[in-house]
C-alpha positions, 0 to 999 in steps of 0.5 A: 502820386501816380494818379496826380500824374495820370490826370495831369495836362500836360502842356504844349511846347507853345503854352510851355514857352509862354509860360516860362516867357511869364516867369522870367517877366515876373522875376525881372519886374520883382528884381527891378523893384528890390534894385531900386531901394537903398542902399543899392544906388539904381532908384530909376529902377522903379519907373520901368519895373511894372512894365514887365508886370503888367504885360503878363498881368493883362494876359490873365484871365482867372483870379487864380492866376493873377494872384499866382503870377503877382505873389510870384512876382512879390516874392523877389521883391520882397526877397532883394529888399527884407532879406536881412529882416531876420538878423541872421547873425550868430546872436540873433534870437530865435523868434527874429530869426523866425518872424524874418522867414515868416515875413519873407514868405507872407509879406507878398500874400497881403499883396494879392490885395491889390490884384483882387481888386484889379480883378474886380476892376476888371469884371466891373469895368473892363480891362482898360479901366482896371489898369488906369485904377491899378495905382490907386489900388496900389496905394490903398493897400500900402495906407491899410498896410500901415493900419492893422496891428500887422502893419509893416509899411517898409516898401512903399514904392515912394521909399525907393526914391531918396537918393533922387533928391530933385524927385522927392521935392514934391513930397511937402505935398503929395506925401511919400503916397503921391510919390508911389502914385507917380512912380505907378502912373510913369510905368503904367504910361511906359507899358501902354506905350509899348503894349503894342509894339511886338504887333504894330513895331510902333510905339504909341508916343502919345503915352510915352511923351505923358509919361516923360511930362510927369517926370519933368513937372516933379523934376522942375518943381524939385529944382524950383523947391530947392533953389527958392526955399530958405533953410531957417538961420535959426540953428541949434547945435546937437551931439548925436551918440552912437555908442556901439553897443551889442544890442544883445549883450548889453541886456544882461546884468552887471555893466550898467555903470561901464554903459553909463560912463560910456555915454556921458564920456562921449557926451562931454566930447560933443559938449566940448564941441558945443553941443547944447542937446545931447541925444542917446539912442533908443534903448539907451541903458537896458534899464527902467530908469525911473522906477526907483530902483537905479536912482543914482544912475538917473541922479548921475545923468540928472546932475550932468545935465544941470553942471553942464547946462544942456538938454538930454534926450535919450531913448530909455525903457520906462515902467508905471506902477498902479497900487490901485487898481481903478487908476489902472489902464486896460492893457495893464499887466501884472508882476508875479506879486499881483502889482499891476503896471505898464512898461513903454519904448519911450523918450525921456527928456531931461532938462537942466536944474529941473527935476521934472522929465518929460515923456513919450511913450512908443505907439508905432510898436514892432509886430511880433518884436515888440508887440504881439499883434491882437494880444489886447484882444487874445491874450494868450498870443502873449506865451508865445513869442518872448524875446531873449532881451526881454523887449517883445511885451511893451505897451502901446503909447497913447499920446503923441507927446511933443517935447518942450525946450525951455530957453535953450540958446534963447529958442522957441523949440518943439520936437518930435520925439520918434521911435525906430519904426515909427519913422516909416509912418508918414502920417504919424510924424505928420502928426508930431509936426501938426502939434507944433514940433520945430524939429523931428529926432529919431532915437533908433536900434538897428544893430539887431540886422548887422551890416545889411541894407535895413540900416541903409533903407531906415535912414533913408526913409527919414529923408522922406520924412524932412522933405514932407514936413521941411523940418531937420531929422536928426538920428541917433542910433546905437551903432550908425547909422546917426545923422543930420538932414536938413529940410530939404533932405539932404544929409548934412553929415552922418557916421559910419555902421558900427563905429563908437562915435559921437557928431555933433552939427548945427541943426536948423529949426524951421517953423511952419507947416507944409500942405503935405503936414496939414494934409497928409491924408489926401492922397491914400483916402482918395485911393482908398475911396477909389478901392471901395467904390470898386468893391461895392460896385462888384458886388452890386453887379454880382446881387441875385436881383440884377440876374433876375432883371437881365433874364 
């Protein structure tokens, strides 16, 4: 220790107080941006909160201490925003408490992608290129967050945007990554306005006036969208239960049949109402219904289905079994008595005097929770991390099943059936939306993280997803928060967190695609092309032979 002191530099006052002037700028462009999502009400936050950030950002010079200053930064973002990610309640498992902290401290790290690529932005083109590259660096780094077995594209700048409902308009066809583009652009036009202004005491109104002409072009096409489209007159009417449950209890044996009660207790009350589709939530009974082994339960829902003449759409774990071995897919496992079988997070369907159910199986699956990452490729990370509620080994879904009502209330009716997560991938609702779905249904859990902002942001982030397609977005979750939103974002009606409940609302179906659904890949691709240029074009700088050739 000693002789860690003895070579250390000490600073001057100057460089002291620069630094701590830097530290405080960081904290406060972080701080910005974790105020600005749900379910804090300041989403104007995060036009201003890069301006602290890029005034310290352009002072760096080494790759070492961008990276520092931008984990630094990141960290009190992440901290405002994902703290609840680890439950932190009294009956949370071991491994969510776990991978919350992990999330926590490495989250900001996969960040320091976008400031490596600022870097060698920087030595191949100049510090003033670089900045105006800054955005598309951004995005390409949220679109390749979303890709990888680690994907967790929760804090995609254009999430922190849905209580500003004239702002988001435009999403039907930039997308949630348009909308990031803008948001960096504004504050990167902001900061060049004021960069000068401690030397100069001028700001450069040129910058300053783009920036508010962005703001008005999205804020008008938003009043515009808003006032001209037409919400379809076409509606079906849909019971949402939320029936409250532990999500930690409800696994152990022995209250399967109080569960059901329960469900088809709160599903006559909304059927009473006048609800012709019924929708539980993810995980709805914590059984394999259609395995064989709780027949008279799935005979139970099958007949109050049919004596009722209503569509059920529920969330339910479902398990294959394969006896021989070549009709086996790849990521197979085995029981302890050498069967092989596959077992999803998915959607089942049940439709009136009809035997048949139809299925989906969950592909968005939740790193670590409900998937390991890579364990198709090494299968002993599978020991590792083993969830109390038995959830943590589900296979990976591989198809995007869109759901077929037949004749209910004489409609054409296709939905999308979506799983939890699988609501923050735009491109992948996108998808559902592509394959015909009228209607996109949200089957989730978010019980598991108590009463903290993850419930409020996951709603949120399905108003996105109704805005990008124009479709409704109705959500069922176990303990709220449930809800109806209508094509053009706006929550039509929605519970209470925690609360045993039941709402049922007329939904309409909107046919038709968006540019944004048939396109969804314009905006993060050409980031992305942007990003590889950038990489190439440093490397080709730093081959030996250009150094032979100046010298």
């Amino acid at each position: 220790m000693n002789f860690l002191k003895r070579n250390k530099i000490p600073l001057l006052p100057e460089q002291r107080k620069e630094r701590n002037t830097n530290l405080v700028l960081g904290a406060l462009s972080g701080i910005m941006l974790g105020l600005s999502y749900p379910p804090i009400p300041l989403p104007f936050l995060v036009f201003f909160a890069f301006i602290p950030y890029f005034f310290v950002l352009e002072k760096k010079e080494t790759l070492a201490s961008i990276n520092r200053f931008t984990y630094f930064t990141l960290f009190f973002f992440n901290i405002i925003t994902l703290y609840w990610i680890g439950s932190w309640t009294k009956e949370a498992d071991k491994f969510l408490m776990i991978s919350g902290v992990a999330l926590l401290v490495f989250n900001p790290l996969f960040y320091l992608i976008v400031s490596t690529l600022y870097y060698f932005s920087r030595k191949s083109f100049g510090k003033k290129i670089a900045l105006y590259l800054f955005p598309f660096y951004w995005v390409s780094f949220e679109f390749l967050y979303s890709l990888t077995d680690l994907r967790f594209p929760w804090l995609t700048l254009g999430n922190s945007l849905p209580y500003l409902n004239h702002m988001i308009q435009i999403a039907d066809i930039v997308g949630v990554y348009g909308l990031s583009l803008i948001i960096l652009f504004v504050n990167l036009l902001l900061y060049l306005a004021l960069k000068d202004i401690a030397a100069t005491k001028k700001i450069n109104w040129s910058f300053g006036i783009t920036s508010l002409v962005i703001i008005i072009l999205v804020l008008t096409y938003g009043i515009i969208r808003e006032d001209s489209f037409k919400v379809s007159d076409t509606k079906v009417k849909v019971g949402l239960i939320q029936p409250n449950l532990d999500p930690w209890d409800k696994w152990q044996d022995g209250n399967l049949d109080k569960q059901l009660d329960l469900y088809l207790d709160l599903s006559q009350r909304a059927i009473d109402k006048g609800a012709k589709l019924i929708i539980w939530p993810e995980s709805a009974l914590p059984v394999y219904l259609l395995s064989g082994n709780h027949d008279i339960e799935a005979a139970r829902i099958r007949n109050f289905v049919s004596s009722k003449n209503i569509f059920l759409m529920t969330g339910m774990p479902d398990i294959n079994f394969y006896f021989n071995k070549a009709e086996a897919p790849k990521d197979a496992k085995k029981t302890p008595n050498g069967y092989l079988y596959t077992s999803y997070n998915s959607i089942l369907l049940f439709s009136p005097h009809n035997f048949n159910v139809q299925k989906y199986g969950k592909i968005k699956l939740v790193p670590f929770g409900e998937h390991v990452p890579f364990v198709e490729e090494l299968p002993f990370l599978g020991d590792f991390i083993k969830w109390q509620v038995g959830i943590s080994s589900w296979n990976v879904g591989t198809q995007q099943t869109v759901f077929d009502f037949n004749d209910l209330n004489s409609l054409r009716l296709k939905a999308a059936g979506v799983v939890c997560i699988e609501s923050i991938y735009p491109e992948f609702v996108a998808g559902f939306v592509e394959e015909g779905a009228d209607l996109i249904v949200v089957v989730t859990n978010d019980s598991w993280y108590g009463y903290s902002s993850g419930p409020f942001q996951h709603k949120e982030i399905s108003v996105l997803r109704a805005v990008e397609n124009r479709k409704s977005v109705v959500r069922a979750a176990n303990g709220g928060i449930s809800c109806i939103i209508d094509p053009l974002g706006r929550t039509i009606s929605e519970t209470k967190l925690f609360t045993r409940d039941f709402l049922v609302g007329d939904v309409s179906i909107q046919h038709g695609l968006t540019f944004y659904s048939q396109h969804p890949y314009i905006f993060p691709l050409l980031a992305s092309f942007v990003s590889v240029l950038t990489v190439l074009f440093f490397i080709y700088k730093k081959l030996p032979f250009r150094k032979k050739k100046k010298s």
